[in-house]
C-alpha positions as MATLAB code, in Angstrom:
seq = 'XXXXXXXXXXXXXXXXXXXXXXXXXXXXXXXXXXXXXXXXXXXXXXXXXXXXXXXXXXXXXXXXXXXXXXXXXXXXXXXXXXXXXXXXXXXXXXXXXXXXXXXXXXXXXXXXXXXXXXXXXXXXXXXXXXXXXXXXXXXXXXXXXXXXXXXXXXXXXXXXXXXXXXXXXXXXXXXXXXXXXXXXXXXXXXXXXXXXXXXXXXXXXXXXXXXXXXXXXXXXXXXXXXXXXXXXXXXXXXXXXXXXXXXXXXXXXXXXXXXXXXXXXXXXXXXXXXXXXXXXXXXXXXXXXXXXXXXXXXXXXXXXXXXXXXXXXXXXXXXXXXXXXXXXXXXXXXXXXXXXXXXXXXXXXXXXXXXXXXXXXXXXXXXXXXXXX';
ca = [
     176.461  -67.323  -48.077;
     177.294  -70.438  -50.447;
     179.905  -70.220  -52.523;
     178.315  -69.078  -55.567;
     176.496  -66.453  -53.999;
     180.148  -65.303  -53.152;
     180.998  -65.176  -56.521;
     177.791  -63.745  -57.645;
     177.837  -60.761  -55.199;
     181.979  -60.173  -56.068;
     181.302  -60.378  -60.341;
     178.378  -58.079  -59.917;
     180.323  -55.439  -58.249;
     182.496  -55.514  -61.793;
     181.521  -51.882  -63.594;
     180.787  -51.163  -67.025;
     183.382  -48.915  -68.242;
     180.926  -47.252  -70.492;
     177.737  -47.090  -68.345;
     180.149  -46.619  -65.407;
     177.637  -48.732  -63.460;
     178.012  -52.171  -61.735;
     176.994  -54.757  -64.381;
     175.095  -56.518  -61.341;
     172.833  -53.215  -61.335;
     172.471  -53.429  -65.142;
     170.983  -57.223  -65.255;
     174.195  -58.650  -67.393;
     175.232  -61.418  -64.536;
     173.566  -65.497  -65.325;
     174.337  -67.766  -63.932;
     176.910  -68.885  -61.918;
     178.028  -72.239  -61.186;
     180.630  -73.219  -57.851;
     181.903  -76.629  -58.027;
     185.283  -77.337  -55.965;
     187.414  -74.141  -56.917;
     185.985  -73.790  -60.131;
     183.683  -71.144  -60.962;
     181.543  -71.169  -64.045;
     179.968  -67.549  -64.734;
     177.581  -66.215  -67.592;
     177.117  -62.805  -68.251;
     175.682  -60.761  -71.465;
     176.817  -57.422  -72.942;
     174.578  -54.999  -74.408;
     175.653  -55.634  -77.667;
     177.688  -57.244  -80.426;
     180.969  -56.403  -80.596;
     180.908  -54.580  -77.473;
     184.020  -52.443  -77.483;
     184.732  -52.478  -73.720;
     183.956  -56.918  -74.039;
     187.682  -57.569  -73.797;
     187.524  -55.464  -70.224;
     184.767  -56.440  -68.925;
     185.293  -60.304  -69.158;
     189.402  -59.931  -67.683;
     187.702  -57.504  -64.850;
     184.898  -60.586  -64.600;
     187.478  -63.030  -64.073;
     189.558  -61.418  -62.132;
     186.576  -60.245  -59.435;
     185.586  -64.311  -59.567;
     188.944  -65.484  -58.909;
     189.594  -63.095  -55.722;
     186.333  -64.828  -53.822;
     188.430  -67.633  -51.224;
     188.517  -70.770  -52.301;
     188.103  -69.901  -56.227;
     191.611  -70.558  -58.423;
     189.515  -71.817  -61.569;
     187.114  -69.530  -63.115;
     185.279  -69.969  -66.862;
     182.966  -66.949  -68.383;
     180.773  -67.378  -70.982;
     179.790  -64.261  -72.701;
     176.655  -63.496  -74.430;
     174.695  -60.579  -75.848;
     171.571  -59.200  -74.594;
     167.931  -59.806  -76.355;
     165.761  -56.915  -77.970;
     163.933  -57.071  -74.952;
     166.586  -57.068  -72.282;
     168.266  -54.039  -74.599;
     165.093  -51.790  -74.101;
     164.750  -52.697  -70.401;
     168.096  -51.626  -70.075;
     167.996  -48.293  -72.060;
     164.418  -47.707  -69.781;
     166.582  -47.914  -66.728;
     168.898  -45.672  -67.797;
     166.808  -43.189  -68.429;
     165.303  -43.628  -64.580;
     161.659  -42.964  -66.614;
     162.715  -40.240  -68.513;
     160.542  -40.575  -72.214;
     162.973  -41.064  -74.922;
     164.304  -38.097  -76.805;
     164.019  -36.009  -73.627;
     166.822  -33.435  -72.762;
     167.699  -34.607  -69.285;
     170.067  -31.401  -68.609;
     166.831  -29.010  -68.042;
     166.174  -26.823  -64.949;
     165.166  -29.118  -62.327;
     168.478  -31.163  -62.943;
     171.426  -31.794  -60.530;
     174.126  -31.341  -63.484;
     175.532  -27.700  -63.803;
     175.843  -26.853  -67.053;
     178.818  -24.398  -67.980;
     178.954  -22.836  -71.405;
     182.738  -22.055  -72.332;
     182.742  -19.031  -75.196;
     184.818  -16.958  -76.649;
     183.837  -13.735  -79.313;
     186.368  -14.837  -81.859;
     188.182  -17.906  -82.283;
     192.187  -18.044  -81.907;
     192.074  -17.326  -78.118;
     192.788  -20.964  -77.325;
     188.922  -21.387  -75.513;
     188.998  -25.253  -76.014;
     192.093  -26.000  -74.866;
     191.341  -24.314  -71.912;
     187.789  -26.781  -71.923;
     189.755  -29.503  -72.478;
     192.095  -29.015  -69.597;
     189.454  -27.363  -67.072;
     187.284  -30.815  -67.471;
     190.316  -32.857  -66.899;
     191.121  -30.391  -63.751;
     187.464  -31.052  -62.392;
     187.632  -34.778  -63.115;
     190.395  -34.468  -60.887;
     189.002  -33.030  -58.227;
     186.108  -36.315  -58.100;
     183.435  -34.724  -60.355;
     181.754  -36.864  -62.368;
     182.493  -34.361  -65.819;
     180.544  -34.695  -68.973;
     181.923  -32.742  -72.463;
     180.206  -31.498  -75.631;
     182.523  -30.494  -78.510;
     179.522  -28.003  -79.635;
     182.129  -26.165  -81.915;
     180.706  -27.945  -84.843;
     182.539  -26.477  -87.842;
     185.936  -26.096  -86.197;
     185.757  -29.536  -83.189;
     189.283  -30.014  -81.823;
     187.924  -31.654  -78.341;
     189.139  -35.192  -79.731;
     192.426  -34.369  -80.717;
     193.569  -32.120  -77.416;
     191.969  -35.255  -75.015;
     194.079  -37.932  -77.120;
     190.932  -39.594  -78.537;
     192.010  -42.024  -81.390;
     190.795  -40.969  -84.957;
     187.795  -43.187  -86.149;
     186.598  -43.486  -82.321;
     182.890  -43.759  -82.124;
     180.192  -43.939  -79.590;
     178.890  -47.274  -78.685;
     175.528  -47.477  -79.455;
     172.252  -49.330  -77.583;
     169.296  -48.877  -79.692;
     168.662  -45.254  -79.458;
     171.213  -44.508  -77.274;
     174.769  -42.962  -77.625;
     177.460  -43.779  -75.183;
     180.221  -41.285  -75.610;
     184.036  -42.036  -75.764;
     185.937  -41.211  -71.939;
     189.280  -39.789  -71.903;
     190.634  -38.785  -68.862;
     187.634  -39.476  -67.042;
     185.536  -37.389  -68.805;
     182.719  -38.560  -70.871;
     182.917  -36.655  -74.090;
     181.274  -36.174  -77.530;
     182.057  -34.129  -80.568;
     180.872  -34.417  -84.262;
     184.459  -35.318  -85.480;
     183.491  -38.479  -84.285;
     181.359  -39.001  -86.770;
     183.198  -37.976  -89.826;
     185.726  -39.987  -91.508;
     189.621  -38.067  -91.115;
     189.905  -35.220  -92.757;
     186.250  -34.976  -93.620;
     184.912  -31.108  -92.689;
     181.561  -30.189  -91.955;
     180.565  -27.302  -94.453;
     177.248  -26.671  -95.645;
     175.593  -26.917  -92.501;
     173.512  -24.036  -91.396;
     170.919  -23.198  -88.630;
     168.075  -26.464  -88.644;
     171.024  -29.160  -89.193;
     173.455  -27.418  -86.686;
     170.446  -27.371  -83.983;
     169.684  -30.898  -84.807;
     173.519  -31.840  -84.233;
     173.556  -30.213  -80.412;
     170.095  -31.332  -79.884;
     170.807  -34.602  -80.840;
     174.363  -34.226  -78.287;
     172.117  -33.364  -75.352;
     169.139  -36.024  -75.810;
     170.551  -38.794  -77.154;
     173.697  -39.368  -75.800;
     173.957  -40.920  -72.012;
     176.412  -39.319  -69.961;
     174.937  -41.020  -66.450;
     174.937  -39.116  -63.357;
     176.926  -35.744  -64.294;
     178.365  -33.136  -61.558;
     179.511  -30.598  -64.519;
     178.568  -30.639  -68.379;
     180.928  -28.545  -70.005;
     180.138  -27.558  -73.268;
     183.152  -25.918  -75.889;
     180.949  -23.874  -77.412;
     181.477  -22.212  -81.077;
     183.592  -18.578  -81.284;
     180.777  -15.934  -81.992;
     177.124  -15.512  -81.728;
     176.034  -17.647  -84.418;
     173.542  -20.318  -84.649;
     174.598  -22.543  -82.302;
     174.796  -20.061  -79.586;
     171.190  -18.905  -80.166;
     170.134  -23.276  -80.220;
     171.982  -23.744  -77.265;
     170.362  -20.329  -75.715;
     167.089  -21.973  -76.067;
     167.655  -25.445  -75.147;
     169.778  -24.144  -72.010;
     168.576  -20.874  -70.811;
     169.552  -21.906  -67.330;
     173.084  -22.844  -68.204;
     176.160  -20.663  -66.363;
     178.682  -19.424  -68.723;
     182.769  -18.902  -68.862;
     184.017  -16.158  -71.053;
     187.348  -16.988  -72.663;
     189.665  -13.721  -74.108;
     193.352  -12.799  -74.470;
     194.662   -9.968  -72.724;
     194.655   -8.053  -76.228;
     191.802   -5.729  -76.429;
     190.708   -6.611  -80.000;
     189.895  -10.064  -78.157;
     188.214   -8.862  -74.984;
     185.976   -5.676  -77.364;
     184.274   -9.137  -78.996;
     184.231  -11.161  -75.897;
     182.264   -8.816  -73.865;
     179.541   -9.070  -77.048;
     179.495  -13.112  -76.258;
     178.638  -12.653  -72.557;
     176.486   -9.785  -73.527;
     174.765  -12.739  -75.848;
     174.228  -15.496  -73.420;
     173.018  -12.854  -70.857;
     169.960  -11.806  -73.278;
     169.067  -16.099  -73.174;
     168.591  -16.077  -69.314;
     172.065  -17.757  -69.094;
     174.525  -15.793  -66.237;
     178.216  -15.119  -66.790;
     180.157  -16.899  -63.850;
     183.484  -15.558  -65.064;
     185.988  -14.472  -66.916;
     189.225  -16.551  -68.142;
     192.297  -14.516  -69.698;
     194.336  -16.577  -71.618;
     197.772  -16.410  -73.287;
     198.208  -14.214  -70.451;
     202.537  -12.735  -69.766;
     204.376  -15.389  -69.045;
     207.793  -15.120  -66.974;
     210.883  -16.289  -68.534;
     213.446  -18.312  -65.886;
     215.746  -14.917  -66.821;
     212.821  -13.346  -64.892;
     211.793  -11.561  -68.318;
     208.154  -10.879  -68.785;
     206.981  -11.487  -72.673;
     203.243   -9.714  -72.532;
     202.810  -11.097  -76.374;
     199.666  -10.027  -76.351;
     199.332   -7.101  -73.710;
     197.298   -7.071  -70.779;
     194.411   -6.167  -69.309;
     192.126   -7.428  -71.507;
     190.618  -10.104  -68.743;
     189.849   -7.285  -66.051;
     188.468   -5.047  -69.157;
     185.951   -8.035  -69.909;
     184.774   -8.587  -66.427;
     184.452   -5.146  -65.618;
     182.066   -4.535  -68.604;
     180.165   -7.499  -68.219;
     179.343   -6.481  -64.052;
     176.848   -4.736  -62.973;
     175.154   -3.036  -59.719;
     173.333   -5.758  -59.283;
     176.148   -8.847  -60.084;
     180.041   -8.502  -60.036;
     181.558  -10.642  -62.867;
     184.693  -12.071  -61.741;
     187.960  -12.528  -63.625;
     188.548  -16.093  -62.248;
     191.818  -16.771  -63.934;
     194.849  -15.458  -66.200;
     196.870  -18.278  -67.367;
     200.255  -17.382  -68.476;
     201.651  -18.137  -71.993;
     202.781  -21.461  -72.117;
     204.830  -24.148  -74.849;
     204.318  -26.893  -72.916;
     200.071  -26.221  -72.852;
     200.269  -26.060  -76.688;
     202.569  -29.077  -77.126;
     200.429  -31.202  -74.687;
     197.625  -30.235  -76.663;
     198.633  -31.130  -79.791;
     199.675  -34.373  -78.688;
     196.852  -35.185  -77.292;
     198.031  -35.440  -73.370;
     196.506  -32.000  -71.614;
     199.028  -30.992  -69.355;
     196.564  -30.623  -66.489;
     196.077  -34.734  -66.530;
     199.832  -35.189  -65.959;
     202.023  -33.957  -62.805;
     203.779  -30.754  -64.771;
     204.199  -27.756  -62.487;
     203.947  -25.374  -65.267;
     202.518  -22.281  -64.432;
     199.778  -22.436  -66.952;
     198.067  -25.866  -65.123;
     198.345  -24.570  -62.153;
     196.342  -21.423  -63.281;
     194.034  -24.220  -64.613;
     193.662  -26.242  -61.820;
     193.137  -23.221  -59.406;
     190.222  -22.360  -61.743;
     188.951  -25.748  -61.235;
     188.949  -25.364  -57.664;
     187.369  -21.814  -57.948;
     184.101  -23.549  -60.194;
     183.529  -26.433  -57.710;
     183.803  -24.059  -54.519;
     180.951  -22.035  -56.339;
     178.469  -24.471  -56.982;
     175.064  -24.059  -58.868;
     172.253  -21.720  -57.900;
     169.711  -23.369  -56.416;
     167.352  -20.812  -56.189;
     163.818  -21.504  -57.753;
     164.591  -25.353  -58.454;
     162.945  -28.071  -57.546;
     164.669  -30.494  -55.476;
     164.016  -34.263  -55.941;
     162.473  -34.568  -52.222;
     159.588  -35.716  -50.704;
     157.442  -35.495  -47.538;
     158.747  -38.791  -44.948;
];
């Protein structure tokens, strides 16, 4: 292997933080030029002003200047034609026709609705944490802030205000915090802007638009925070997803779990199966050993008992305790599950975690991507 062919094969390896794929694999790599120890290297981004350019030409340089011999290494960055653009966005979409949902039955990505029956029960902050707790584990975790008229996904995953998805041509790459790819319609609004007058067509639009458009790559999980109630978007999202599995989210108070049960009840009449139940806000033990129940208890095994059946037991997968520092990691932005806290409420979080990836998907009347040898 000559020298440049060294470098060629090492730069190549570099991945795209946003496609998450080798750039070598995604036809950005030119030319390359050895002579001595210097290395001269071209590459393209997919567009102008490339957000990730910075990255990707330091991670470029670096990966050229770790092949032996190398100590002097120039990049020359350009941008991608119209043509090379469309190529690219075809290969992403391994064939798929644009516009096409690539989350639908046959696919390898388990989709997991998280509800709630009213809102208040903290249901995205346990979405938030749970995706951070599976990213954690090695899933590759995809998020959609479906809660369109009251999104906080940005805020609890410390997503800067004003951050936006890179765009190639018609496609949307969402923002990754944590690790997990994520997108949510207060992206799109300038801060403090609300979303108000939408109703049914432009809120099915919106989600449509989250699941078609945007290109979250090979997923293992999609988790999607969806809306509190049984509104619009949940009947949308019944009918583009009737496969998907879903998490009920309710407080141990039984005004919470009476309207919970009515959200699995929901999702059930769609096709979509209740995995499990999640009680949150759950008694939490003081250090004096004193247990504040602020909002009773019970209201977790009262949910999953009414949403079982002879024929399927719903599970109460998790009760996570009451907890200041959940709430104060939230609103800062820095989910306690992505740091090394022992609090009692991410460890509730993480065992849930482990609990949904232990479970996997039903595979049952699918059609696996295999053929005959």
């Amino acid at each position: 292997m000559t020298g440049a062919d060294s470098v060629r094969a090492a730069v190549s390896a570099v991945v795209d933080p946003e496609l998450r794929r080798p750039i070598g694999d995604l036809d950005m790599v030119r030319e390359i030029e050895v002579d001595g120890d210097r290395a001269r290297v071209a590459i393209v981004l997919t567009i102008v002003g490339c957000p990730a350019a910075a990255r990707i030409e330091a991670d470029v340089r670096r990966a050229a200047a770790s092949v032996p011999g190398i100590s002097t290494v120039d990049v020359t960055v350009g941008v991608m034609t119209p043509g090379e653009r469309k190529a690219l966005t075809e290969k992403l979409r391994d064939g798929r026709p644009p516009r096409q949902m690539p989350f639908g039955p046959d696919s390898l990505t388990r989709v997991v609705l998280v509800s709630s029956g009213k809102g208040g029960v903290g249901k995205s902050t346990v979405t938030a944490n749970l995706a951070i707790a599976l990213a954690d584990l090695g899933l590759s975790v995809g998020l959609v802030d479906a809660d369109v008229h009251g999104f906080s996904i940005p805020g609890l995953l410390g997503i800067p205000a004003g951050t936006q998805p890179t765009r190639i041509d018609d496609l949307m790459l969402p923002p990754v915090a944590h690790r997990v790819k994520t997108i949510s319609i207060g992206m799109f609004l300038r801060d403090g802007e609300a979303v108000v007058a939408w109703r049914g067509p432009m809120l099915h639009r919106t989600v449509s638009q989250f699941l078609t458009d945007v290109f979250f790559g090979d997923l293992d999980v999609l988790l999607i925070d969806m809306p509190p109630g049984t509104g619009d978007i949940a009947i949308s999202i019944g009918q583009l997803l009737p496969h998907a599995e879903v998490l009920v989210v309710t407080t141990p108070q039984a005004a919470a779990s009476e309207v919970a049960i009515r959200s699995g009840l929901v999702a059930r009449q769609t096709g979509q199966r209740v995995i499990g139940v999640v009680e949150n806000m759950a008694a939490w033990t003081l250090p004096d050993g004193t247990v504040l129940d602020l909002f009773g208890s019970g209201g977790g095994a009262a949910v999953a008992e009414a949403l079982s059946g002879p024929d399927e037991t719903v599970p109460l997968l998790a009760s996570i305790p009451l907890s200041p520092a959940l709430r104060a990691g939230g609103d800062a932005g820095e989910p306690i599950v992505g740091g090394e806290t022992t609090d009692a409420a991410a460890d509730a979080i993480r065992a849930l975690a482990r609990s949904l990836a232990r479970q996997g998907r039903r595979l049952a009347g699918r059609s696996l991507p295999l053929s005959p040898g």
